[in-house]
N, CA and C atoms as an extended XYZ file, in Angstrom:
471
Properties=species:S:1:pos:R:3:atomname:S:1:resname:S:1:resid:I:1 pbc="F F F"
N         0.815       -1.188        0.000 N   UNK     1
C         0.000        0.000        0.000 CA  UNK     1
C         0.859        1.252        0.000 C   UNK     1
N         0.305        1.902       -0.235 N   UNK     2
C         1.045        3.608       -0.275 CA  UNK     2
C         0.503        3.891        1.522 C   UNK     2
N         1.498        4.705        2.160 N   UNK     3
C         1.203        5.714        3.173 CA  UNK     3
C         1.725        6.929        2.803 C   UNK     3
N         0.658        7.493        3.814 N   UNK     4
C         1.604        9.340        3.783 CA  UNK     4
C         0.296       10.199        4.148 C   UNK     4
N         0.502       11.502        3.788 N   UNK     5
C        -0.472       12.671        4.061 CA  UNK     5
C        -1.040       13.147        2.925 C   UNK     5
N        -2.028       13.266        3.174 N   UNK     6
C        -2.827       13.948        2.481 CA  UNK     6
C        -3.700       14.577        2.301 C   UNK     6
N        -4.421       16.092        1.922 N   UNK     7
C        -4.877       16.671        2.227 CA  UNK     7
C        -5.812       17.299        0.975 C   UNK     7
N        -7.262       17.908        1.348 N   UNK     8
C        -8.043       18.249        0.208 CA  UNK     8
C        -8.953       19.312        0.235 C   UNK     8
N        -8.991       20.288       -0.311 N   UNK     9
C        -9.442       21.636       -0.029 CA  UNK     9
C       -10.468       22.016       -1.046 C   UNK     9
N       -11.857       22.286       -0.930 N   UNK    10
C       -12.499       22.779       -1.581 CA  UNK    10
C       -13.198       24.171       -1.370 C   UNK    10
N       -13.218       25.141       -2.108 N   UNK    11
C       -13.522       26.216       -1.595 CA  UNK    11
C       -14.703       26.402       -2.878 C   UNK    11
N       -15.747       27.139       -1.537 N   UNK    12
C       -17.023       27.515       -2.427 CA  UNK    12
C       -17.042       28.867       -2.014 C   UNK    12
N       -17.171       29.487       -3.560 N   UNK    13
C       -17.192       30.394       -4.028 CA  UNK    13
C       -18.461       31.696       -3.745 C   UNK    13
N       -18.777       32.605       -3.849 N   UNK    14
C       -19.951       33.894       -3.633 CA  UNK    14
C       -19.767       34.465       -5.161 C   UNK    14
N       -20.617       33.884       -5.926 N   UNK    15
C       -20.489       34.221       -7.507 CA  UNK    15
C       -20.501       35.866       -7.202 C   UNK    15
N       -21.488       36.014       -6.644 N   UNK    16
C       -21.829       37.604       -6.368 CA  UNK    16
C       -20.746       38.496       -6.222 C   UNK    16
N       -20.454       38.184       -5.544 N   UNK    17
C       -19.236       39.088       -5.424 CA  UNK    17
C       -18.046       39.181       -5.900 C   UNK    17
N       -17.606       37.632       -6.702 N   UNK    18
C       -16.568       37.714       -7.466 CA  UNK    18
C       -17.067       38.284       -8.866 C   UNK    18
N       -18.304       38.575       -9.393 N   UNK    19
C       -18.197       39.131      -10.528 CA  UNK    19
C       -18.571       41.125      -10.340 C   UNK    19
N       -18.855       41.171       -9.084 N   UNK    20
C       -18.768       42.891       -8.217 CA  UNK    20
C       -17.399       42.765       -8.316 C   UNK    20
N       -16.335       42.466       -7.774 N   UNK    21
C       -15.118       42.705       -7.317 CA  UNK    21
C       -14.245       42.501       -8.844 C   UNK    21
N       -14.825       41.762       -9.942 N   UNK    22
C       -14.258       41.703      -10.987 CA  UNK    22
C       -12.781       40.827      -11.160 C   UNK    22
N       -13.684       39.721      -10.383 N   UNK    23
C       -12.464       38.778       -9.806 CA  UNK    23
C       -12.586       37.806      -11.216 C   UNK    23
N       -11.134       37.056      -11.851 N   UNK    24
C       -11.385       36.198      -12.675 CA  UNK    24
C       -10.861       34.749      -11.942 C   UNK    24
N       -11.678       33.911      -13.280 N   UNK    25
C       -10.955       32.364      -12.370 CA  UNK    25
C        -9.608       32.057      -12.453 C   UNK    25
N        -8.839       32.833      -13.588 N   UNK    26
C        -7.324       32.576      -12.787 CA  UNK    26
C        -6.741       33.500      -11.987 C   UNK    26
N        -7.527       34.361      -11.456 N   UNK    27
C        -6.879       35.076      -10.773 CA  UNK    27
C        -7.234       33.880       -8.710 C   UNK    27
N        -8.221       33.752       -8.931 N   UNK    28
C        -8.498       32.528       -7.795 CA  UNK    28
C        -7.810       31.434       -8.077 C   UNK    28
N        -7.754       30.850       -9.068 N   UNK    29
C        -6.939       29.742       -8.512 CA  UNK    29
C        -5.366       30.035       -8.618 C   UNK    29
N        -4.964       31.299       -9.061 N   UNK    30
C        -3.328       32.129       -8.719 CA  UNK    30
C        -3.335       32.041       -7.208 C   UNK    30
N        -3.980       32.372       -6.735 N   UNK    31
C        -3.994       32.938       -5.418 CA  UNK    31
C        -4.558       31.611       -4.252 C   UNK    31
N        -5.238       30.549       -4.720 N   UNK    32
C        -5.447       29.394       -3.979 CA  UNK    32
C        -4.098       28.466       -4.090 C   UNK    32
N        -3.430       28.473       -5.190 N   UNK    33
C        -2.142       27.785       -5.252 CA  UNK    33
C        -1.172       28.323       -4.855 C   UNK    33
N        -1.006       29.454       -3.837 N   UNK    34
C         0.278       30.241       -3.494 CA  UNK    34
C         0.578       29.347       -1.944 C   UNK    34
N        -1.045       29.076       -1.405 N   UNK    35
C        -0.641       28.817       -0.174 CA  UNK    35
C        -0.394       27.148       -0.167 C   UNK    35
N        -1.009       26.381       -1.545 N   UNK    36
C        -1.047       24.733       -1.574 CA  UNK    36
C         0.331       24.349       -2.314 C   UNK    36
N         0.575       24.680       -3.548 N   UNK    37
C         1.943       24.995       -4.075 CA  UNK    37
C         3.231       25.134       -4.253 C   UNK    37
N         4.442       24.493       -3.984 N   UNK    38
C         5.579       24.857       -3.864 CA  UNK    38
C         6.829       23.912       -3.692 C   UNK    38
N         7.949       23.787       -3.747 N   UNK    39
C         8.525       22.857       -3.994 CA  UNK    39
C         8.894       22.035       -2.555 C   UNK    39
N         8.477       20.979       -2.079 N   UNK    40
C         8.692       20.876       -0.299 CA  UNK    40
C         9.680       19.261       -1.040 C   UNK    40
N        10.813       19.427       -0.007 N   UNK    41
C        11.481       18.074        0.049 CA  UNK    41
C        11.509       17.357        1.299 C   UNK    41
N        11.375       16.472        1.180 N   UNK    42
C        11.578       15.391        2.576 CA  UNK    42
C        12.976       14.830        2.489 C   UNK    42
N        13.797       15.326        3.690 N   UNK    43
C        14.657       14.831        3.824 CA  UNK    43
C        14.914       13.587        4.681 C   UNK    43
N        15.974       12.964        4.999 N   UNK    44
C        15.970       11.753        5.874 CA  UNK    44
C        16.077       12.409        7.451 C   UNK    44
N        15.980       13.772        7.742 N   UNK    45
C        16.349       13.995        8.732 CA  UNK    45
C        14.526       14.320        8.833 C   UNK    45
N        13.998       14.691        8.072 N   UNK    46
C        12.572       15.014        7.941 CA  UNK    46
C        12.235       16.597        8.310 C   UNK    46
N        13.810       17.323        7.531 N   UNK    47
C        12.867       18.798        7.486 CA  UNK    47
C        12.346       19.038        6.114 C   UNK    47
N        11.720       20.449        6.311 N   UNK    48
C        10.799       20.061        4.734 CA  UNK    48
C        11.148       21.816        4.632 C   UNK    48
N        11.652       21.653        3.346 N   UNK    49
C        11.739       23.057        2.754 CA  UNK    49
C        10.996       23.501        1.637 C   UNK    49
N        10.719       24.846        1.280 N   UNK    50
C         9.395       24.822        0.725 CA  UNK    50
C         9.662       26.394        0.008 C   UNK    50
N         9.316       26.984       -0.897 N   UNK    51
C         9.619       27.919       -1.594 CA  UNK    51
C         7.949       28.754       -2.515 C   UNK    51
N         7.726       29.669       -1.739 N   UNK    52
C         6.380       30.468       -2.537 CA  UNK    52
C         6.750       31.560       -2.978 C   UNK    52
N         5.513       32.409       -3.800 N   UNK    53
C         6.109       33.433       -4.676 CA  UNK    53
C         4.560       34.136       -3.822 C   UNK    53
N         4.541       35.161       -3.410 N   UNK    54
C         3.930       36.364       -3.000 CA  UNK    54
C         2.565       36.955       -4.110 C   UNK    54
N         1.643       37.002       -3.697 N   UNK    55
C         0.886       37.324       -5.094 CA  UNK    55
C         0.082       38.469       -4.365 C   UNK    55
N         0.222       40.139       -4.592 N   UNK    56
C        -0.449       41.141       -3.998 CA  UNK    56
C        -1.883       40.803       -4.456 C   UNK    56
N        -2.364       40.702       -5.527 N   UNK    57
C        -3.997       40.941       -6.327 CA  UNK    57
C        -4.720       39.484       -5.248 C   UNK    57
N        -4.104       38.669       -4.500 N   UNK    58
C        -5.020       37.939       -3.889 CA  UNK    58
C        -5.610       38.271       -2.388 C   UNK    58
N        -5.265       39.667       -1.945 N   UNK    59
C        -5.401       40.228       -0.973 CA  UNK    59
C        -7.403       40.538       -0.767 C   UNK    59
N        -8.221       40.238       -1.690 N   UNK    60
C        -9.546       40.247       -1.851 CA  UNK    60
C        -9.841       38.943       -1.808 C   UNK    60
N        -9.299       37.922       -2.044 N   UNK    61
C        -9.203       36.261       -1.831 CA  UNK    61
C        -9.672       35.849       -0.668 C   UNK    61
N       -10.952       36.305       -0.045 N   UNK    62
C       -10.491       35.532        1.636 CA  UNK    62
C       -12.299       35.550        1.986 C   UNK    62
N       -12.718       34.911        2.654 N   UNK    63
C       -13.877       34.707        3.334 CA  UNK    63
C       -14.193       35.682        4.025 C   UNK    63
N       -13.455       36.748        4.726 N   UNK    64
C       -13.815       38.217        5.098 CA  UNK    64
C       -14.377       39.280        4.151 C   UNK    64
N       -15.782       40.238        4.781 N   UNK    65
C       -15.691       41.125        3.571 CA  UNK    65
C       -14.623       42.035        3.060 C   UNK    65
N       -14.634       42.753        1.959 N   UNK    66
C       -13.291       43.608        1.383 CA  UNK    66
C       -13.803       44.718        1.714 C   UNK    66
N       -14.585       44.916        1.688 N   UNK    67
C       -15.087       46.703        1.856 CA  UNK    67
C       -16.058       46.673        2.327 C   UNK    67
N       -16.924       47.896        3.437 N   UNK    68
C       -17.610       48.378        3.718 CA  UNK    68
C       -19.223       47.950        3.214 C   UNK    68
N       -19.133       48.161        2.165 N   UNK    69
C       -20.744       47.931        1.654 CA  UNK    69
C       -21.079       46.314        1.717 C   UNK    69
N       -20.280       45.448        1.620 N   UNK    70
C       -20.599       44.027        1.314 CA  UNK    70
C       -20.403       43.674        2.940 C   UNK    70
N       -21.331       42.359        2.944 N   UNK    71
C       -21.522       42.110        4.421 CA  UNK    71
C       -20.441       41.018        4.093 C   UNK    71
N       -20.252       40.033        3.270 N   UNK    72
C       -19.666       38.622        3.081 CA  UNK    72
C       -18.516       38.780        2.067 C   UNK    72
N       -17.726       38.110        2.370 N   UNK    73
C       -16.182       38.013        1.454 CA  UNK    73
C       -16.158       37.272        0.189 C   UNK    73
N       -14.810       37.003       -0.403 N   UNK    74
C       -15.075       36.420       -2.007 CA  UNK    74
C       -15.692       34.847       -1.512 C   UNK    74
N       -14.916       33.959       -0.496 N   UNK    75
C       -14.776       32.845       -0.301 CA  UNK    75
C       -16.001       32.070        0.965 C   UNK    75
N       -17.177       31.639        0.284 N   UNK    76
C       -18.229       31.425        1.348 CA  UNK    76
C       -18.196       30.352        2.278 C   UNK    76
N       -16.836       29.527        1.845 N   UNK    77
C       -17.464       28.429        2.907 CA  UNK    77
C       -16.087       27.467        2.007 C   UNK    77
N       -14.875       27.064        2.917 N   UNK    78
C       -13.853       26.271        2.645 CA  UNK    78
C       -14.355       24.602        3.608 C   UNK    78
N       -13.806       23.494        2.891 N   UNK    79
C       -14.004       22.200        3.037 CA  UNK    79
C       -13.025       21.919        2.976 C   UNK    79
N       -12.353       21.217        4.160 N   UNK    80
C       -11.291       20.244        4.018 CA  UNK    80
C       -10.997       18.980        4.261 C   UNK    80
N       -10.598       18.137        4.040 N   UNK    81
C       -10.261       16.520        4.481 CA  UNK    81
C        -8.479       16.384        4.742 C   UNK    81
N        -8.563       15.818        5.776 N   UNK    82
C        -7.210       15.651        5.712 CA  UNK    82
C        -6.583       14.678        6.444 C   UNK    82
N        -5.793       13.663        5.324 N   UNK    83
C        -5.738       12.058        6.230 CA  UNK    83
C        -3.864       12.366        6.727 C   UNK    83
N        -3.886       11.859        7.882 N   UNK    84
C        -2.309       11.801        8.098 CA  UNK    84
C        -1.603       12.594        8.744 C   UNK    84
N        -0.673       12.683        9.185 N   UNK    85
C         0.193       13.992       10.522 CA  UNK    85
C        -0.793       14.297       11.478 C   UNK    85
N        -0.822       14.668       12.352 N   UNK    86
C        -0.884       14.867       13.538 CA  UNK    86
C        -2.637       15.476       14.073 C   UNK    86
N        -3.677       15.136       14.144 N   UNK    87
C        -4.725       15.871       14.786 CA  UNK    87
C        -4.336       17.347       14.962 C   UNK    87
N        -3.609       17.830       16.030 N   UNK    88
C        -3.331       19.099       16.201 CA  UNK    88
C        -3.259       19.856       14.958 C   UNK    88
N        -1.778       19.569       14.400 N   UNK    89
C        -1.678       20.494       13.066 CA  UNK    89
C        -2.880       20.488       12.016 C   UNK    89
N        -3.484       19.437       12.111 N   UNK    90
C        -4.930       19.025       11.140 CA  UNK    90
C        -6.048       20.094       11.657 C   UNK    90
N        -6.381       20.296       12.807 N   UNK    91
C        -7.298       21.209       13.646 CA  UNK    91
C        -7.065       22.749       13.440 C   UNK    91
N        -5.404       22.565       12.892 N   UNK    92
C        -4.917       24.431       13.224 CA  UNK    92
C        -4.904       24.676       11.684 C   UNK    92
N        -4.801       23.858       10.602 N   UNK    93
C        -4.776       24.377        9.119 CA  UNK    93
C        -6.352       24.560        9.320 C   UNK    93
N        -7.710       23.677        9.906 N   UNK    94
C        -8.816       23.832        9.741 CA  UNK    94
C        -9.513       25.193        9.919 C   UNK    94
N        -8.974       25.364       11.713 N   UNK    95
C        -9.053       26.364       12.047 CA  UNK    95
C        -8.889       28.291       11.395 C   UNK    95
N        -8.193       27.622       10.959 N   UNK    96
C        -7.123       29.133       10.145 CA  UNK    96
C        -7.769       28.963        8.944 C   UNK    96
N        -8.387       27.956        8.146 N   UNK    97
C        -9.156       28.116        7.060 CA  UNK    97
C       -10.950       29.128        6.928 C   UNK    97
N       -10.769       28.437        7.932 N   UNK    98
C       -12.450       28.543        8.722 CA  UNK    98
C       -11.971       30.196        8.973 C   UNK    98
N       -11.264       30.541        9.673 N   UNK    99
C       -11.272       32.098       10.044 CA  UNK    99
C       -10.923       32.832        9.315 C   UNK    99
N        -9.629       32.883        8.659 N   UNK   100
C        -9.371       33.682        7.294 CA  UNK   100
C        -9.557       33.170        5.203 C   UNK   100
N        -9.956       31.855        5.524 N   UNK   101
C        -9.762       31.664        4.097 CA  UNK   101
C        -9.703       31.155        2.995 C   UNK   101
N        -7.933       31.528        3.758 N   UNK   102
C        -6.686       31.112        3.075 CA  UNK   102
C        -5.972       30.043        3.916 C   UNK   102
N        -5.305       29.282        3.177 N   UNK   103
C        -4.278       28.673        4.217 CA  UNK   103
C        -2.789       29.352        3.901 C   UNK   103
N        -2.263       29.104        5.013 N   UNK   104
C        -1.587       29.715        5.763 CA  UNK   104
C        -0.438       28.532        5.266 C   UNK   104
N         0.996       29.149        4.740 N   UNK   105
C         1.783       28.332        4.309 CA  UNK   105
C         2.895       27.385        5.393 C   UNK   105
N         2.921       28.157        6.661 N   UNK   106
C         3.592       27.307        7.507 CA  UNK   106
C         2.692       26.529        8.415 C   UNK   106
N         1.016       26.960        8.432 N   UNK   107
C         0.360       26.002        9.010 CA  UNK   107
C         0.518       24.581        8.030 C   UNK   107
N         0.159       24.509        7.089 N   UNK   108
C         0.795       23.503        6.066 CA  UNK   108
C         1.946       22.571        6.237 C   UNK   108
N         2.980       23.195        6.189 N   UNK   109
C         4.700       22.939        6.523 CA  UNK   109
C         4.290       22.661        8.166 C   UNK   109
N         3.697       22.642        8.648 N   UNK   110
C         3.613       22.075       10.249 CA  UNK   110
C         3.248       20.537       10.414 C   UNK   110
N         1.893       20.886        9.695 N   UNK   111
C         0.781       19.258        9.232 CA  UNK   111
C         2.525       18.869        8.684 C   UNK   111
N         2.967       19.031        7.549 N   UNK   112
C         3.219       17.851        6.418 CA  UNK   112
C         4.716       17.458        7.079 C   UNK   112
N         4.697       18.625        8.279 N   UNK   113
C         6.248       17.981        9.362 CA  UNK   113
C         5.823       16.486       10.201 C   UNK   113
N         4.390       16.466       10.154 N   UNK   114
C         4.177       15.362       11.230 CA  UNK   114
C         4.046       14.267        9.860 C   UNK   114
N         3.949       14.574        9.051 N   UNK   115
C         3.436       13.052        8.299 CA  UNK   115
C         4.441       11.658        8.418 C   UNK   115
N         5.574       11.986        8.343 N   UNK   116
C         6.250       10.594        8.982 CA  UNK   116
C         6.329       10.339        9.867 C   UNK   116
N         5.642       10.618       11.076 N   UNK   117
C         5.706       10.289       12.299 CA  UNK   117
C         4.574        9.743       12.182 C   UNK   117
N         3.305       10.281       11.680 N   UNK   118
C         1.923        9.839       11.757 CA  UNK   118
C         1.201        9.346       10.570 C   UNK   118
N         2.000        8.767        9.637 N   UNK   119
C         1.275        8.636        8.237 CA  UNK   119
C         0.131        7.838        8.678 C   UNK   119
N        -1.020        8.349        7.249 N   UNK   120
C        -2.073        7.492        6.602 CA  UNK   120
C        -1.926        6.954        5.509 C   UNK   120
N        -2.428        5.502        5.924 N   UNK   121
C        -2.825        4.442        4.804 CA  UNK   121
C        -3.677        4.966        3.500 C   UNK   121
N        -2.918        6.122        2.835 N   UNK   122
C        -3.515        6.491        1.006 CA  UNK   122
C        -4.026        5.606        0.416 C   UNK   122
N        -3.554        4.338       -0.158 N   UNK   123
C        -4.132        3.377       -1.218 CA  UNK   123
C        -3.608        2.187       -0.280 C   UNK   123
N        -4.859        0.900       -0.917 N   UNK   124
C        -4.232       -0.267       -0.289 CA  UNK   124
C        -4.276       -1.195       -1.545 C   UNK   124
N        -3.596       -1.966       -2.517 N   UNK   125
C        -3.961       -2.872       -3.062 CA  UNK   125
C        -4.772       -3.918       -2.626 C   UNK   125
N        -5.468       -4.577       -3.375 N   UNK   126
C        -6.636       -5.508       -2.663 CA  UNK   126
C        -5.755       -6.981       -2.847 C   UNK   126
N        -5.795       -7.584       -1.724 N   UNK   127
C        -5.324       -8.989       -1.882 CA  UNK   127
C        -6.121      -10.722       -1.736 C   UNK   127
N        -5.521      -11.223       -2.091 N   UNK   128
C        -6.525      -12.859       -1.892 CA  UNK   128
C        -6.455      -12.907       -0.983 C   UNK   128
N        -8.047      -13.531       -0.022 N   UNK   129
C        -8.328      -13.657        1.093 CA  UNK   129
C        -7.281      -15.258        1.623 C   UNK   129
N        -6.522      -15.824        0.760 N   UNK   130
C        -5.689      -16.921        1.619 CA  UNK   130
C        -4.841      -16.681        2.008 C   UNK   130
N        -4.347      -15.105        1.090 N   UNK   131
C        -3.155      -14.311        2.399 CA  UNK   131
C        -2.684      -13.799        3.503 C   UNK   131
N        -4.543      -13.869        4.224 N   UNK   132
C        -4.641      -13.507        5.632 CA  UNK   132
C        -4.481      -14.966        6.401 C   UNK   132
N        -3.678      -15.479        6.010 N   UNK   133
C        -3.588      -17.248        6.659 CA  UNK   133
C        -1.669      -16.435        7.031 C   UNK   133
N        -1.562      -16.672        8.271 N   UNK   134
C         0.172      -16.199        8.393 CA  UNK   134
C         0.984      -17.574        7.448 C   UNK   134
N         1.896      -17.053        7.585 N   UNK   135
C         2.864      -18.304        6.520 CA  UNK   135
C         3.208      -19.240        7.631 C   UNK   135
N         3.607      -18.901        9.266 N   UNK   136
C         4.027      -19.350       10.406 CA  UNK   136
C         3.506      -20.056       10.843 C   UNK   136
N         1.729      -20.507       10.706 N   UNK   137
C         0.760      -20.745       11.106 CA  UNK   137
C         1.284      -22.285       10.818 C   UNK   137
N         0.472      -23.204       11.691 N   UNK   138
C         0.757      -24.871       11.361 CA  UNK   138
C         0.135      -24.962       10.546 C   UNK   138
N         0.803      -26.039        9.522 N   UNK   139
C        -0.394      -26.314        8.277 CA  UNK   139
C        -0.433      -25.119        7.158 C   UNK   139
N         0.133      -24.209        7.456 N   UNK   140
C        -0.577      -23.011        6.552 CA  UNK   140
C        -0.350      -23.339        4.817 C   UNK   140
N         0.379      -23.923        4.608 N   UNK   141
C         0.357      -23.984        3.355 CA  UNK   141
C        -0.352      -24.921        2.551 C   UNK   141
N        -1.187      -26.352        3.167 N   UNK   142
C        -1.895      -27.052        2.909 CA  UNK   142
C        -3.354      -25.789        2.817 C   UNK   142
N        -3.505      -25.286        3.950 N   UNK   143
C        -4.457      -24.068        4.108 CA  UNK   143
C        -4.442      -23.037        2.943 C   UNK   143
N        -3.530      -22.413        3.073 N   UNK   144
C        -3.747      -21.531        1.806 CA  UNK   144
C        -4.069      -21.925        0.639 C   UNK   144
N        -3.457      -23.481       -0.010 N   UNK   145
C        -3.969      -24.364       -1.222 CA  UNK   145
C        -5.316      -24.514       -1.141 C   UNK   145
N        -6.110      -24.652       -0.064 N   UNK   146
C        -7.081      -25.345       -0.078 CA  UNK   146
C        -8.337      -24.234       -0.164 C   UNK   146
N        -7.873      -23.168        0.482 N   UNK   147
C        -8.848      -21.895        0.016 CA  UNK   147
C        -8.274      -20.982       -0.677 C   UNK   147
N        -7.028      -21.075       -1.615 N   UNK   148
C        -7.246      -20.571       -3.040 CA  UNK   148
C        -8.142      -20.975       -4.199 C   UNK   148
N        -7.811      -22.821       -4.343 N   UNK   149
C        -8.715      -23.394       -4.868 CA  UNK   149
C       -10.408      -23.453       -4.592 C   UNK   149
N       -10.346      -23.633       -3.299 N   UNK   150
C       -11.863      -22.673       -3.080 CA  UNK   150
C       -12.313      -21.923       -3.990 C   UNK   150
N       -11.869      -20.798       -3.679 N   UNK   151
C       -12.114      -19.368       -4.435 CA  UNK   151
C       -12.005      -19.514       -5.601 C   UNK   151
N       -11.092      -20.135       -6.321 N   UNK   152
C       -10.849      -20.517       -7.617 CA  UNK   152
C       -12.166      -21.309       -8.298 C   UNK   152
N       -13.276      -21.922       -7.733 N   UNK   153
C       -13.848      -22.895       -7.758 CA  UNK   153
C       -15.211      -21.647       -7.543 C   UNK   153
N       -15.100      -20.695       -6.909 N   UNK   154
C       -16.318      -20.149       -6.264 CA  UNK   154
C       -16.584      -18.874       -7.525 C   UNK   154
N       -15.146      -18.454       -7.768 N   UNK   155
C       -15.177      -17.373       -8.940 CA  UNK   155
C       -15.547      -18.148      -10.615 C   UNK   155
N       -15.224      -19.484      -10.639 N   UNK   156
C       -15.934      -19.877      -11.761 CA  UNK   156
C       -17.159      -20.652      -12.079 C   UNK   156
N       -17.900      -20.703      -11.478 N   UNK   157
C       -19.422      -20.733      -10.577 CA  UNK   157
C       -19.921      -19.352      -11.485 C   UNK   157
């Protein structure tokens, strides 16, 4: 199977106001990829370095209103999932989404510091049920013959 972290962000949008504010869609997803984005390495020591580029025009980007007359911001309502590293850091990217937005690039680099300490099971390949027989087990290999062929017998049925 694959382990590791992983994380998934959906942000719903206030049409309203992104076409008042004269917001375009690459200018949102410029500005949603500044904080998800960037080159992070895992080293064997497990620091993670990480490199963003600054984008001023996404400063209207955020679930707060921008001005005075509007009660509600560009961004109505962020969704996240996130399997792997640590509860805490998982709670504080949530948190910080929920209040400003945006995420926050070292709340990020915090989560993805815990992922080798705390990975999640990403993908599992699916295997034959005679592989859950240990190899150690007495008998096991008369066993495993005998309910492969099973199955072998049940799948051509």
């Amino acid at each position: 199977g694959k382990s590791g972290g992983e994380y998934e962000l959906i942000y719903i949008m206030n049409e309203d106001i992104l076409k008042e504010k004269k917001v375009t869609e690459s200018t949102v997803k410029d500005c949603v990829e500044v904080g998800l984005k960037g080159s992070i390495q895992l080293s064997k020591l497990g620091d993670i370095e990480g490199h963003i580029k600054p984008v001023d025009k996404c400063d209207t980007i955020t679930n707060k209103p921008t001005d005075d007359k509007s009660t509600r911001g560009v961004i109505d309502k962020v969704l996240i999932e996130v399997k792997g590293g640590s509860p805490a850091t998982a709670v504080a990217m949530k948190s910080q989404l929920t209040k400003d937005g945006i995420l926050d690039y070292t709340q990020y680099v915090e989560w993805a510091k815990t992922i080798t300490a705390l990975p999640a099971l990403i993908h599992s390949d699916p295997e034959p049920i005679y592989n859950a027989i240990p190899l150690d087990f007495p008998d096991a290999q008369p066993r495993r013959d005998n309910l492969r062929r099973a199955l072998d017998d049940y799948v051509a049925e």
